[in-house]
C-alpha positions in Angstrom: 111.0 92.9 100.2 110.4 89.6 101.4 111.4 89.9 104.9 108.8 93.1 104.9 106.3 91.1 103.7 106.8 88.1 106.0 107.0 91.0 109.1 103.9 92.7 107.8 101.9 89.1 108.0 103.3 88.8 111.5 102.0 92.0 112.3 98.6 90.5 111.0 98.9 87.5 112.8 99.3 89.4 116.2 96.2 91.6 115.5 94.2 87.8 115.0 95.7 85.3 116.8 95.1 84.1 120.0 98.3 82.8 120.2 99.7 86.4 120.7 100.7 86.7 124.3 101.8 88.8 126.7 105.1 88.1 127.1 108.1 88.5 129.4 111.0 90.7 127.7 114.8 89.8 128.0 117.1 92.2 129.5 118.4 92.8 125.9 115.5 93.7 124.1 114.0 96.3 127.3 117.7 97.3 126.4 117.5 98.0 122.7 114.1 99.3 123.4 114.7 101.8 125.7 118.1 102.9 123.6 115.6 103.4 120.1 112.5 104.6 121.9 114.0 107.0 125.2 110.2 108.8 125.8 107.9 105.9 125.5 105.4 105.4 127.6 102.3 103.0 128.3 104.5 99.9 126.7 103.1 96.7 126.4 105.1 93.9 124.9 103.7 90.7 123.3 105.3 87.8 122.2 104.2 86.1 118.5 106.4 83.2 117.5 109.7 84.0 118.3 109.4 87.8 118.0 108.9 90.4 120.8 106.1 93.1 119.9 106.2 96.2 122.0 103.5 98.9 121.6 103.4 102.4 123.2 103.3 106.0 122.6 106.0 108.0 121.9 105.6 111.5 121.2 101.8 111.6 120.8 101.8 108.9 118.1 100.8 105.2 118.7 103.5 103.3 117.7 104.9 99.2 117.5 108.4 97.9 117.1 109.7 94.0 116.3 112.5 92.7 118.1 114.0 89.3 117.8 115.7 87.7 120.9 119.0 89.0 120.4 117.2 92.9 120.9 117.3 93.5 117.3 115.0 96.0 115.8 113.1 93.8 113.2 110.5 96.9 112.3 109.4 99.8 113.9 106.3 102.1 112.7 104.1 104.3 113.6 99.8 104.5 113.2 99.2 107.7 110.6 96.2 109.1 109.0 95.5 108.0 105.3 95.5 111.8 104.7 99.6 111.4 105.6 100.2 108.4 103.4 102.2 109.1 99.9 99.5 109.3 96.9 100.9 106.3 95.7 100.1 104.2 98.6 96.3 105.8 98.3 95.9 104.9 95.2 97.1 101.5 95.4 94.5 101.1 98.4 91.9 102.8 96.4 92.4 100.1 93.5 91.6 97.4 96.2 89.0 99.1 97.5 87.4 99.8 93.9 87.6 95.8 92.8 86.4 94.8 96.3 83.1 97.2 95.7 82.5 94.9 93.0 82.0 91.5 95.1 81.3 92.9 98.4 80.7 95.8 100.5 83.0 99.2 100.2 86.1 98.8 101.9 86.9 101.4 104.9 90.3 102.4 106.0 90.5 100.8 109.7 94.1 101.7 110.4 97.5 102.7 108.8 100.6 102.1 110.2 104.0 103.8 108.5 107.0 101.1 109.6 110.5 101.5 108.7 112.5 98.5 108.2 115.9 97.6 107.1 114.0 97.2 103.3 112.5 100.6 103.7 109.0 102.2 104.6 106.1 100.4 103.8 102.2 100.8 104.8 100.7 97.9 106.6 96.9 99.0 106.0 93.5 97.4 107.4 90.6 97.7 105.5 86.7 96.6 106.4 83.2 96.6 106.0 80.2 94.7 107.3 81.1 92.0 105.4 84.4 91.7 104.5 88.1 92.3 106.7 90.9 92.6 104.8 95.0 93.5 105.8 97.8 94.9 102.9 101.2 96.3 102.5 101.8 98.7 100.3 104.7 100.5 99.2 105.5 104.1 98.2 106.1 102.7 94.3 102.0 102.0 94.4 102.3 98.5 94.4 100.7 96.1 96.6 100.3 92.7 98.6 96.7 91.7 100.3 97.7 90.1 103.1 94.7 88.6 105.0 91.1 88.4 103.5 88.5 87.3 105.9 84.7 87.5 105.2 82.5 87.8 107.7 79.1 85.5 107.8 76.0 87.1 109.5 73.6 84.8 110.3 70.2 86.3 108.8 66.5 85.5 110.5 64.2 86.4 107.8 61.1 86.1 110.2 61.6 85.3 113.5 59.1 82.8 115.4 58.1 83.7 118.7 57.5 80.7 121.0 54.7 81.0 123.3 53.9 78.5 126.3 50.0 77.3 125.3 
C-alpha cells in the first residue's frame, strides 16, 4: 500500500511540477510499452524523477502508465467517470468532500483515474473549487489518503480607484 501511495503522489507531482519534462524514452521502456499497450496512440512520455510517464489513448479511454528505467510497469490506469467508481470509493470521496464544505468551498470531482498496480486498483481522485485544490487515493475498502491540499488566494479589490491624469 505504500508503494501505491508513494506512485499516487508521483502522479500528483507530475500534474504540478515544473520539473515534469518531456523526456526521451529508452529503447526498453518504448519496448515494454508497446508489448502492454499494442493500439495506443497520441503518446506522450514525461520524465518525473527517475520514472518514465507515458500518456495516450487506447481504446477510446485516456490513459497513463509508470515505467522505471529498466521498462518496468510501475502503474498503469485509466481516466473513468465517478459514475464507474465502486460505491465505496464515492463514498469515501463524499466524506472528504462533506468535512471540506465545512471550511471551504464544495469540493468538485475534477478527474478519476482507475490504476492497477502490483498492490491492486486504487482511485487517484482530484477534487476543486474556487478556493480550494485538493488530490486523494482511495481504495475499493472506502478508505482514504488526501494527498495534496492546495488553497487558492484571490486577491479581492473591494472598491477599485480609478486614476485619472488632472
Amino acid at each position: 500500500m505504500k508503494k501505491m501511495i508513494m506512485l499516487a503522489a508521483v502522479i500528483v507531482t507530475a500534474g504540478l511540477s515544473a520539473q515534469a519534462q518531456k523526456a526521451k524514452v529508452s529503447e526498453r521502456v518504448t519496448e515494454r510499452f508497446n508489448q502492454e499497450f499494442s493500439q495506443a496512440s497520441e503518446i506522450t512520455w514525461t520524465k518525473v524523477g527517475g520514472l518514465f510517464l507515458s500518456r495516450f489513448y487506447d481504446s477510446q479511454n485516456y490513459c497513463l502508465a509508470y515505467f522505471d528505467a529498466d521498462g518496468k510497469m510501475l502503474l498503469s490506469g485509466k481516466q473513468i467517470s465517478f459514475d464507474h467508481a465502486p460505491m465505496a470509493v464515492k463514498k469515501a470521496t463524499q466524506r472528504i468532500r462533506n468535512a471540506s464544505e465545512k471550511t471551504d468551498d464544495l469540493l468538485r470531482v475534477a478527474g478519476i483515474y482507475e490504476l492497477t498496480g502490483d498492490e491492486g486498483t486504487s482511485y487517484f481522485i482530484n477534487l476543486d473549487s474556487e478556493s480550494l485544490n485538493m488530490s486523494l487515493i482511495a481504495y475499493g475498502d472506502g478508505s482514504s489518503k488526501v494527498l495534496s491540499k492546495t488553497k487558492i488566494n484571490k486577491v479581492r479589490t473591494a472598491n477599485p480607484v480609478m486614476i485619472t491624469k488632472q
